[in-house]
DOZA-732325 format. One record per residue (C-alpha): x, y, z. Coordinates in steps of 0.25 Angstrom, whole numbers, plus 2048, in hexadecimal, padded with zeros to 3 digits. Each point is the difference from the previous one (the first is absolute). Layout:
<recs>
XYZ;...
</recs>
This chain:
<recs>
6A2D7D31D;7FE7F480A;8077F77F3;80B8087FD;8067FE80E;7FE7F3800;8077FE7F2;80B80A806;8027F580B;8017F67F7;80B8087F8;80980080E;7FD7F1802;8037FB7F2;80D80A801;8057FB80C;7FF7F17FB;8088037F4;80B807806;7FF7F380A;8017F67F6;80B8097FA;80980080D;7FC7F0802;8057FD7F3;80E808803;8017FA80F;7FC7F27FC;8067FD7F2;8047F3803;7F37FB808;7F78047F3;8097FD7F6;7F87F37FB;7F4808800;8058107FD;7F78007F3;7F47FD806;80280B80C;80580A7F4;7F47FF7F8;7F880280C;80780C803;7FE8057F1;7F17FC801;7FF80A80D;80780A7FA;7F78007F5;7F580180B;80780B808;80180A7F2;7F17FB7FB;7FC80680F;80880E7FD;7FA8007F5;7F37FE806;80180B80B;80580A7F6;7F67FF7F6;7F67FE80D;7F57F87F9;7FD7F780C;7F37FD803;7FA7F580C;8037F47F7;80F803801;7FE7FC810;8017F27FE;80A7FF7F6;809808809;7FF7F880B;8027F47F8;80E8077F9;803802811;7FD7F1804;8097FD7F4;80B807802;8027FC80F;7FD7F37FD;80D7FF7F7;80980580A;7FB7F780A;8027F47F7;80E8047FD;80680480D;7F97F4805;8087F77F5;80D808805;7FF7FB80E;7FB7F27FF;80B7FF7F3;80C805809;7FD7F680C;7FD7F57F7;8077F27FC;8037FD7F2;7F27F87FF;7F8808807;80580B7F8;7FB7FA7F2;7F37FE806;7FF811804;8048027F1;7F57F87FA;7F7806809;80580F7FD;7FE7FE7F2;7F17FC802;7FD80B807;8078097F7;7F87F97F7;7F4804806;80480F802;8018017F2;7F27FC7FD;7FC80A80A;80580C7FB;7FE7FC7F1;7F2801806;80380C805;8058067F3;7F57FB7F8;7F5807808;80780D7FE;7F87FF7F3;7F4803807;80480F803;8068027F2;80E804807;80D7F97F9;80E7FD808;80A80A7FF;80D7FB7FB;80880780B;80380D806;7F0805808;7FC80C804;80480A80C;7FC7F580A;80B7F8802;80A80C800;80380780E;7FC80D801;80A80C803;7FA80980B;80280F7FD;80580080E;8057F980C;7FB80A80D;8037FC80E;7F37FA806;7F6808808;7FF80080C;7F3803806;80280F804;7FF8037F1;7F27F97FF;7F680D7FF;7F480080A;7F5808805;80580A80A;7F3803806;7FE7F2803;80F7FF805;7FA80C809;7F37FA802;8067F2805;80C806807;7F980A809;7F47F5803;80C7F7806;80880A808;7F480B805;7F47F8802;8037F980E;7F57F5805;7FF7F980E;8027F47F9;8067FC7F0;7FA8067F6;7FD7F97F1;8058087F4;7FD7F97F2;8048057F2;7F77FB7F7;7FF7FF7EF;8007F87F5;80E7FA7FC;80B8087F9;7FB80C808;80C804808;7FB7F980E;80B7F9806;80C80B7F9;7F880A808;8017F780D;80D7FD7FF;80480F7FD;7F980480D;8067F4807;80D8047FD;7FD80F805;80B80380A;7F5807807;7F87F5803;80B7F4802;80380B80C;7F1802806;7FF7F1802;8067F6809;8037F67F5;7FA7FC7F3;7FD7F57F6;7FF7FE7F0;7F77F27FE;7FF7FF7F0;7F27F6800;7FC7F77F4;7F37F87FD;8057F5807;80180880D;8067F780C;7FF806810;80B7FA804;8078087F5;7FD80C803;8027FF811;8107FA7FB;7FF80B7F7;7FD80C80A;8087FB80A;80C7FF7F8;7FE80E7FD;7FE80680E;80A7F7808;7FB7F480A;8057FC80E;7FE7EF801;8017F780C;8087F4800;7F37F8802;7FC8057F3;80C7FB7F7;8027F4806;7FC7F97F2;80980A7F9;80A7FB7F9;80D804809;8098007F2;7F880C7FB;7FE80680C;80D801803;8088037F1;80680E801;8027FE7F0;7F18027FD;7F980B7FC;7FA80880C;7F07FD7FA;8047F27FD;8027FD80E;7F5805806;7F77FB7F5;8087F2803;7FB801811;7F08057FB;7FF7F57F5;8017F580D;7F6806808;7F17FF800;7F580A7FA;7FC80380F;80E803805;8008097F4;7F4807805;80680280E;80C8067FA;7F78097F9;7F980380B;80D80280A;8078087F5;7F68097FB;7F780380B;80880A808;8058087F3;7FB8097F7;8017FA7F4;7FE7FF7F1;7FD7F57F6;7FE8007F1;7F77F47F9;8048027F2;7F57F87F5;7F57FA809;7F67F97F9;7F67FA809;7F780380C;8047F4806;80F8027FF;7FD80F806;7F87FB80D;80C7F5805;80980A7FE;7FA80B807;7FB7F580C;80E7FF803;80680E801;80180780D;7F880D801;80D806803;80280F808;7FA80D7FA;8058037F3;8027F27FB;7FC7FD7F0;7FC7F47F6;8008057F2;7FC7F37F4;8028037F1;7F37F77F9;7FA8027F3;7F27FA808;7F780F802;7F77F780B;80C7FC808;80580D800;7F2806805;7FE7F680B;8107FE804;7FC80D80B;7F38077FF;80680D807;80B8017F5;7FC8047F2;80A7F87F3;80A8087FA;7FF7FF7F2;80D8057F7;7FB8087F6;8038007F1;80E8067FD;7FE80E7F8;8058017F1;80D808807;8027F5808;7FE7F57F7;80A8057F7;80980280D;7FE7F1801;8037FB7F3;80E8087FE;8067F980C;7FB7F37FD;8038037F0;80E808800;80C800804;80880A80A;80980A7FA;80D805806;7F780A807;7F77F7807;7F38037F6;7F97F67F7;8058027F2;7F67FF7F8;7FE8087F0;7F580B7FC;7FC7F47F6;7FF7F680C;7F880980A;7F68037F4;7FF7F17FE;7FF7FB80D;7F580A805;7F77FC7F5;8017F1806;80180480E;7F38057FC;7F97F17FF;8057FD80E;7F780B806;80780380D;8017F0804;80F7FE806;8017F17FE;7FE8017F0;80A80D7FF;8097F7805;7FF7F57F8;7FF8097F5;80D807805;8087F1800;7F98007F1;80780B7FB;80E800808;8047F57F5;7FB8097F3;8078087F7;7F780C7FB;7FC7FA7F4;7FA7F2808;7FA80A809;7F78047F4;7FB7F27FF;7FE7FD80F;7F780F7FF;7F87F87F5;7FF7F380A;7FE80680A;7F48077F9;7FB7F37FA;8007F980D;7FA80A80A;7F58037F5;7F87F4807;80080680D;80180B808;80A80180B;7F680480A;7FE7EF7FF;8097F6806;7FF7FB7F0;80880C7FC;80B7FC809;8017F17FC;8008057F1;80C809804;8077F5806;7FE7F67F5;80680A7F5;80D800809;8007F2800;7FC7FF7F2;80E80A7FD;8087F6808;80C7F77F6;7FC7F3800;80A7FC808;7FC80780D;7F27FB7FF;8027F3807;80B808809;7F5809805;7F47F6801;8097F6808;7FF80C80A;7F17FD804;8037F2806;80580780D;7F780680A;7FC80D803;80380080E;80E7FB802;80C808803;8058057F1;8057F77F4;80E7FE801;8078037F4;80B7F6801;7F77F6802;7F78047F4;80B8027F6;8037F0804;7F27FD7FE;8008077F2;80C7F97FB;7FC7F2805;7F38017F9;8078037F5;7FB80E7FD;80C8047FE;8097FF7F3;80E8037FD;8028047F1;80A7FA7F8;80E806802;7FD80880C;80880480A;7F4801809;7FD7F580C;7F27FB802;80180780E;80480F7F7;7F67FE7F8;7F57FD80B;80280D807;7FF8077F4;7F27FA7FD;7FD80480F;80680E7FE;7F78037F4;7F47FB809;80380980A;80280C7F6;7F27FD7F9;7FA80180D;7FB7F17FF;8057FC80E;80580A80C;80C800809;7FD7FB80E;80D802808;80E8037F9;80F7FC806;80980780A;8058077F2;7F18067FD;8057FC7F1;7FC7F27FF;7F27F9802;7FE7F680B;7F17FE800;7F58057F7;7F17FE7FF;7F48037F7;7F780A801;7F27FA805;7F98047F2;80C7FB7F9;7FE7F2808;7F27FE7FD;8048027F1;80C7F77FF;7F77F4808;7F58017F7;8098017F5;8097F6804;7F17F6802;7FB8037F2;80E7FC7F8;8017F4808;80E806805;7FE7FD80E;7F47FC80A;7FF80780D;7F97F980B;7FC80980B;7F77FB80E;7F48087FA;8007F87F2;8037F2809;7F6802809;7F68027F6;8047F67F5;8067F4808;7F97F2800;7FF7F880D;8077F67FA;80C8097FD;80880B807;8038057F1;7F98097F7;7F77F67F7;7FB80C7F6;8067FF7F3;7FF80F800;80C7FF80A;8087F27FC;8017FB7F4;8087F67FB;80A8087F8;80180980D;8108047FF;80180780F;7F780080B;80280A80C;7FA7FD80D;7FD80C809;7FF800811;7F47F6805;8007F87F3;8047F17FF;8057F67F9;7FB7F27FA;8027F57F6;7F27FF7FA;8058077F3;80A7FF7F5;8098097FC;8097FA7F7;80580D7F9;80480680D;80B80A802;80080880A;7F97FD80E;80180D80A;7FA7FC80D;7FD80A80C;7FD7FA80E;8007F37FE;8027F3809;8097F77FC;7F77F3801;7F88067F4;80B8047FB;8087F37FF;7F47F87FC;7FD80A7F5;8107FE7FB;7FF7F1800;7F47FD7FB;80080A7F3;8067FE7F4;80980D800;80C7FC7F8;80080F7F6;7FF80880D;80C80B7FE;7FB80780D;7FC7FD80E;7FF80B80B;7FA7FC80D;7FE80A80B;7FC7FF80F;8017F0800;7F97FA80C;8087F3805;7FC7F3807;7FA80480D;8067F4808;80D8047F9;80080D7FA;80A7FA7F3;7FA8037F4;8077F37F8;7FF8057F0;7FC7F17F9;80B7F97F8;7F58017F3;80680D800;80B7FC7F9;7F77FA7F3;7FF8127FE;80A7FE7F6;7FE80E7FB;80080980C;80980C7FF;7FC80680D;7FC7FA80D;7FC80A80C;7FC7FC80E;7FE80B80C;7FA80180D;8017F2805;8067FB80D;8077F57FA;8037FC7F2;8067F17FE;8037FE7EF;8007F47FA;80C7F87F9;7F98007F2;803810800;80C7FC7F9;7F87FB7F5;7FD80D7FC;80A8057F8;7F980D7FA;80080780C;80480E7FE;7FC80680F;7FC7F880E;7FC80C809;7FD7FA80E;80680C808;7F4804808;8007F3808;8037FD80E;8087F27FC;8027F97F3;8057F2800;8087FD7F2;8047F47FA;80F7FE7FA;7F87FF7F1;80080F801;80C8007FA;7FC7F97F3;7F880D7FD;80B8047F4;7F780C7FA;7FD80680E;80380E800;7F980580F;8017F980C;7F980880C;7FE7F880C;7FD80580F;80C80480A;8077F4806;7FF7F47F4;80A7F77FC;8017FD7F4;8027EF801;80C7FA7FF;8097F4808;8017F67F4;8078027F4;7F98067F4;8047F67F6;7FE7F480B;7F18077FF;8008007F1;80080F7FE;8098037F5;7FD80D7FD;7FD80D809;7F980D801;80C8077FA;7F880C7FC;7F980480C;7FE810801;7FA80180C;8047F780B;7F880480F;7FF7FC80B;8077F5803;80B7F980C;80F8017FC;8037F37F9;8097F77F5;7F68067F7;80A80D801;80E7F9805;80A8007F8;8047F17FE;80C7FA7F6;7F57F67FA;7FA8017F3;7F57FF806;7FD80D805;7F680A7FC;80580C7FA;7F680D803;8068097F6;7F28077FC;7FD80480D;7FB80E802;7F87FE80E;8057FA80B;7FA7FD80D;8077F880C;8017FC80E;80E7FC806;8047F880E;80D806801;80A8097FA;8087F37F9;7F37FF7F8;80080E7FA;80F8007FD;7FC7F47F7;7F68067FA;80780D7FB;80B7F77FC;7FB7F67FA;8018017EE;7F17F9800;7FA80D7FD;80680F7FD;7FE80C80B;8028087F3;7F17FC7FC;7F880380C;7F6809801;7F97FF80C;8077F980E;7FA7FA80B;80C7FA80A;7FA7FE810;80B7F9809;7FA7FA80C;80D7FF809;80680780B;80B8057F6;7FF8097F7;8038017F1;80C7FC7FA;8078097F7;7F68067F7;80A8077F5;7FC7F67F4;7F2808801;80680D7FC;8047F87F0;7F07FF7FF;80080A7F7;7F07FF7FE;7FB7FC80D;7F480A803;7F97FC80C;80A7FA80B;7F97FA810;80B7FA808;7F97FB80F;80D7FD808;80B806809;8098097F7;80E802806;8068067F3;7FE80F7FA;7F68017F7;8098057F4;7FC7F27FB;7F58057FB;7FE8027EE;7FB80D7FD;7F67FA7F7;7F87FD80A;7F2808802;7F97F780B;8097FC80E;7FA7F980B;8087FD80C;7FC7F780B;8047FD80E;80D8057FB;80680680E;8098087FB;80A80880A;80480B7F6;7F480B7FA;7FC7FB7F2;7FA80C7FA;80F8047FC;8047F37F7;7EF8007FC;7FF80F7FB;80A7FF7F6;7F77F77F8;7FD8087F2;7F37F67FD;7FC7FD80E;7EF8037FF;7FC7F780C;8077FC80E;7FB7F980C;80780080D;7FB7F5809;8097FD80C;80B8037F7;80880A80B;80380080C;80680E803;7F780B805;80280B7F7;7FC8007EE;80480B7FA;7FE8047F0;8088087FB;80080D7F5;7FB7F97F2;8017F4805;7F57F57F9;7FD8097F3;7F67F47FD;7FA7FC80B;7F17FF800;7FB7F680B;80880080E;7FB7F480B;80780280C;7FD7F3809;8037FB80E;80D80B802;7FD7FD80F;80E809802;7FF80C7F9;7FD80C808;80280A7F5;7FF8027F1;80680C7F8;7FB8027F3;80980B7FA;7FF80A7F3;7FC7FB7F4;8007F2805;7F67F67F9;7F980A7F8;7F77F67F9;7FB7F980B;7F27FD800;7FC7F680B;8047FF80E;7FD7F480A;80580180D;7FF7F380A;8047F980D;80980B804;7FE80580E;80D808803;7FC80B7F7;7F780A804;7FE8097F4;8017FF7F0;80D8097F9;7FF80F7FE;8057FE7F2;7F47F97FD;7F680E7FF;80A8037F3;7FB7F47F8;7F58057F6;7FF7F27F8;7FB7F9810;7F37FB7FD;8017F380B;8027FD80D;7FC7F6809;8037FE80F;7FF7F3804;8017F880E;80780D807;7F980780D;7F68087FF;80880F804;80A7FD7F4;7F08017F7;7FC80B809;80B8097FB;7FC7FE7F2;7F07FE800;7F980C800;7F17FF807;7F5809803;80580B7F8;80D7FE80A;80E7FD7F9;80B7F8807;80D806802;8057F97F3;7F78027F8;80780A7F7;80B7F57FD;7F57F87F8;7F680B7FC;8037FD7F1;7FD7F2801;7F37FC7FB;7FD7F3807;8047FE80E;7FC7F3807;8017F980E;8007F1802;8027F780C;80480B80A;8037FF80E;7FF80680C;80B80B804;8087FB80D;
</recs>
């Protein structure tokens, strides 16, 4: 079992080499056409390998000797793609001499290769298994999924009723004098933190208490976390006192996201001050908290030291797989244990997560497939987590492979039962035995971020797949790298191997995701054993470091042929050991003195990836100053720093002429050298608000002959000649460009930048434009040609009538715009428009929408209207509206009548308005407010930041 996904990983490896060679040997004819024999025969010798290992899994007669010859046919095939992207660079920046010399040396490593993998081939004799002359099995073909259902979301997840009941009445009935410890308690899989988050969500409860908070926890539990983590859930009231080493840039950027402002103010303070913000929040509310996978005692106590006792009624419910914890946590209070689903509701369970809907709303599902698919639901005996990863199984089967998953499915779980934590991992590793080979690496890359940050972005991980070179575009498709990427993603997501964190405004597209913890567990062990990845965590670098060394030393952990090391929150970095074969180096929390030593002292010239989070800088300074020896990383494809105060890049960036994406957005500064613009192949430019990009001498003058002229996504940056429309030659054309993102001085400025023929408006997809002058915009009529712009913010004065406006357009964010006249009459006219946010956008005192206007909205932000008095909503008007937020507006006293008429309200939030305009909707003690009725349908109504009434 263990061997045949190794080999499987192998097959991904030694395919994504050939196709690379393949596309190399297109792109750079001309640098390897003194040696394009030699790279063709090495291509030939892999694909041989690649259809020897199809043969291999299909016949499946691998046994544990086939471990080492895998990994050498995976050391192998890197190892040539190194060597020749490596000749590519040094060939293309090299004289005529020195040129001959790279050659010579090519050819003696090619040389060498060869003398590898005809050892490779002769050892093939040992297992009596012959090359294929082409073709191979089913392995490298993609499969075709019977069907392409719409994600869950969690309502459809089946759990015990009774302990829905059980929890539920335990938090609203039992009242104490001070907080009362709940914990739900099981082995993993068994439905503990769906059935917490079910009751969490409960209308019923958000509205018995004051405020509460959803804490996911990891192994690696960090107090200071959990306090920012809380807080930012419940609201906080600061001092100046406290923020005075805040950064003021943060603090003050409108353009943020709410949460990423207030984690910006608690990441400055100190644990203590975290405690008495705890404390001051918390102590006079009736509040709950929900600890989701505690591990340790240890973590448990710190964490209950810290929180208030609270007023009567207030409760802290943990999630744990640990029985002892559970039965210590509150001796007072017994564990809730979710029971085993019955065999009604496990079959409940698998049609959601194994069929599609019909146009009636049911599961589809044949006589043959519910016989089928009870005999294997069977096996699971009642546990949640395995129905589900069966149900991911079997969405992408026809009936007749459903047939042989039955007989897998039988074959594996015959070694366990799945009233053991074995049965489970055997359930797990028969789902990622029925992955393609080329979504194994996609799927193990997922293990190297941790648990307890705030969702995977699915941007940034499609970036990361395709600079690993994970992703592969056949010959003569029409597809982009970037196509293909979230389709590998999509069909993750459909076999139930990853989950959706959070979506977009649009509720169709993904924003974040995360793995199930079991899944975690799995992909990290798995991802150790094949040698794909080492994860270091602070446990495993407490217990293995050497005093000599703040590194792991255990070969177990590093070893030489280590191709991506991920460090975790608490763990450092050294020099004490090589890691020639390096690619990718993920870093969370770490400073940047270690960090820079780490980067000049190792030899990391193959390194594709390098992700730094939560960079600590100088303390004199605060400047974390990235080493010029970053320039030597002659491979890297993506470059990602976040969380520093200051960021100063070096001049030898410009030698780094593969970079596909530099992602430094989530900065407070970054200082950037002119060389930036020798970056020809850089596609993603994401830099925080107020850079410039450099400029004042001429490019040529600078020896830059050649531009970024393929950039797709460009944001933030400072309006500058980059865009200007100039007569020279020189100029760089953005003609690819799909995602802008710019700050302007002056309304001269913008007029330049609509006008000028550098890029085409026609391309845009996404717009950012903020003009930080006392005028307001130009005329905006050139945005109404953009015929697929989707998602528009403009944060500026707007004179003009918004009949600018494309209809393509489902996102619409407008900023400090001051209009005089009532937007809602150009807006609602909008066929697409999904998401809209009014912040200080109108200064008149009255909004009305009128019948059937918005037909699509779903998410309304209404911010800082400090004007508007009264708001209509009439008949029929947004009948898909889904969330509400209301904020900063003080004239209005009460929320529209037309509001009760909206059955698809499942959201509203009231922030930062007084404390009558919540008393009208809350309903407390039993006793509802007057407008209640207006938002009885609504299934989650919360209050934030409210104020006292005048």
């Amino acid at each position: 079992m263990a061997e045949m996904m190794a080999l499987m990983l192998a097959e991904a490896v030694v395919s994504q080499v050939v196709q690379r060679i393949t596309d190399l040997l297109i792109q750079e004819a001309a640098s390897l056409s003194s040696v394009r024999n030699d790279v063709q025969i090495l291509r030939t010798e892999l694909t041989r390998i690649k259809c020897f290992l199809e043969d291999v899994d299909h016949k499946q007669e691998q046994g544990k000797r086939m471990q080492n010859w895998v990994a050498e046919v995976r050391d192998v095939a890197c190892e040539i793609e190194d060597t020749i992207e490596t000749y590519i660079y040094k060939l293309n920046y090299s004289s005529c001499i020195t040129a001959s010399y790279h050659r010579r040396k090519l050819r003696a490593e090619i040389g060498s290769i060869k003398d590898k993998l005809n050892s490779i081939r002769k050892s093939t004799q040992t297992y009596q298994i012959s090359f294929s002359s082409g073709g191979g099995s089913s392995g490298s073909l993609r499969h075709l999924r019977r069907s392409s259902p719409k994600d869950h979301d969690e309502e459809d997840d089946i759990i015990s009723l009774k302990a829905v009941t059980t929890l539920k009445n335990r938090l609203i009935l039992e009242e104490n004098d001070q907080h009362r410890i709940i914990s739900v308690v099981g082995m993993g899989g068994l439905g503990k933190t769906t059935l917490a988050k079910k009751v969490y969500n409960d209308r019923d409860v958000k509205q018995h208490f004051d405020c509460a908070a959803w804490v996911p926890i990891s192994q690696q539990c960090q107090l200071r976390y959990v306090l920012s983590e809380i807080l930012i859930h419940v609201g906080f009231v600061i001092s100046d006192e406290l923020t005075s080493n805040t950064s003021e840039r943060r603090r003050k950027e409108g353009l943020w996201e709410e949460r990423a402002k207030e984690r910006a103010i608690l990441d400055a303070l100190k644990e203590d001050d975290l405690e008495y913000l705890i404390e001051n929040e918390l102590g006079e509310k009736r509040y709950l908290v929900v600890l989701d996978d505690i591990w340790r005692n240890e973590d448990w106590d710190s964490i209950d030291h810290v929180l208030p006792k609270g007023t009567s009624g207030s409760k802290v419910v943990f999630t744990t797989r640990n029985r002892e914890l559970a039965l210590n946590a509150d001796p007072y209070s017994l564990p809730i244990e979710p029971p085993l689903l019955t065999p009604e509701e496990s079959w409940e369970l698998l049609r959601h997560k194994a069929f599609p809907k019909d146009a009636t709303g049911q599961w589809a599902c044949t006589p043959e497939d519910r016989i089928v698919g009870k005999e294997m639901v069977k096996r699971c005996e009642g546990l949640p987590g395995a129905i589900v990863v069966l149900g991911g199984l079997l969405r992408t089967k026809t009936y007749d492979e459903w047939l042989k998953v039955q007989n897998d499915v039988n074959l594996y779980l015959n070694k366990h039962r799945f009233g053991s934590q074995h049965g489970v991992e055997e359930m797990l590793a028969l789902s990622y035995h029925d992955l393609p080979y080329y979504l194994k690496p996609c799927f193990l890359y997922l293990c190297c971020f941790p648990k307890d940050h705030l969702g995977i972005s699915r941007r940034k991980l499609l970036r990361l797949w395709i600079a690993e070179g994970f992703i592969t575009v056949p010959i003569r498709s029409c597809q982009t790298p970037k196509e293909i990427a979230e389709g590998y993603f999509r069909e993750l997501i459909d076999r139930c191997m990853i989950q959706v964190s959070k979506r977009d405004f649009s509720e169709l597209s993904i924003k974040t995701c995360h793995m199930h913890d079991l899944m975690l567990d799995f992909c990290m062990a798995k991802a150790r054993k094949e040698n794909f990845s080492q994860i270091i965590q602070q446990q495993e670098q407490d217990k293995q470091t050497m005093t000599t060394s703040s590194f792991l030393m255990d070969h177990h952990f590093f070893t030489t042929h280590t191709r991506r090391i991920a460090l975790h929150s608490g763990c450092n970095l050294g020099t004490d050991q090589m890691h020639p074969h390096l690619r990718s180096l993920l870093c969370f929390d770490v400073s940047s003195t270690s960090l820079v030593e780490y980067l000049r002292s190792m030899n990391l010239r193959l390194l594709r990836v390098l992700e730094v989070w939560f960079i600590k800088g100088n303390e004199r300074t605060e400047v974390c100053k990235v080493p010029a020896e970053i320039g030597d990383f002659i491979h890297l494809r993506y470059l990602g720093m976040r969380d520093a105060k200051r960021i100063k890049m070096p001049r030898s960036i410009g030698s780094l002429r593969s970079l596909d994406t530099i992602n430094l957005r989530d900065n407070d500064e970054v200082v950037l050298p002119r060389e930036i613009l020798r970056l020809t192949r850089l596609r993603h430019l994401l830099l925080p608000f107020d850079t410039r990009i450099p400029y004042g001498i001429s490019w040529k003058s600078c020896g830059i002959h050649s531009y970024p002229t393929h950039i797709e996504t460009l944001r933030y940056v400072k309006f500058g000649p980059l865009l200007l429309r100039k007569k020279t030659t020189n100029q760089v054309t953005l003609k690819y460009l799909q995602n802008l993102g710019i700050q302007f001085n002056s309304s001269v400025e913008v007029k330049h930048v609509l006008k000028t023929p550098n890029f085409e408006l026609r391309k845009l997809q996404s717009l950012f434009m903020s003009l930080n002058s006392s005028d307001p915009f130009p005329c905006l009529q050139s945005l109404s040609e953009c015929s697929v712009l989707i998602s528009l913010t403009l944060d500026g004065k707007i004179s003009d009538s918004l009949d600018f406006l494309p209809e393509s357009l489902t996102k619409l964010v407008l900023k400090n715009s001051m209009s005089e006249k009532e937007p809602m009459e150009n807006l609602e006219k909008l066929p697409k428009l999904k998401f809209l946010r009014l912040d200080n956008a109108y200064s008149g005192s009255t909004l009305v929408c009128n019948k059937e206007g918005f037909p699509r909205m779903e998410t309304l932000q209404l911010f800082s209207l400090e004007d508007v008095e009264d708001w209509e909503v009439h008949e029929n008007a947004m009948p898909n509206l889904k969330s509400l937020h209301i904020e900063r507006m003080p004239k209005l006293q009460m929320i529209p009548e037309g509001l009760k008429d909206i059955a698809s309200i499942k959201e509203l939030k009231i922030s930062e308005m007084e404390r009558s305009f919540a008393d009208r909707l809350s309903a407390k003690d039993g006793i509802e407010g007057p407008d209640f009725y207006k938002v009885s349908r609504v299934r989650s109504l919360s209050f934030s930041w409210m104020l006292p009434s005048n």
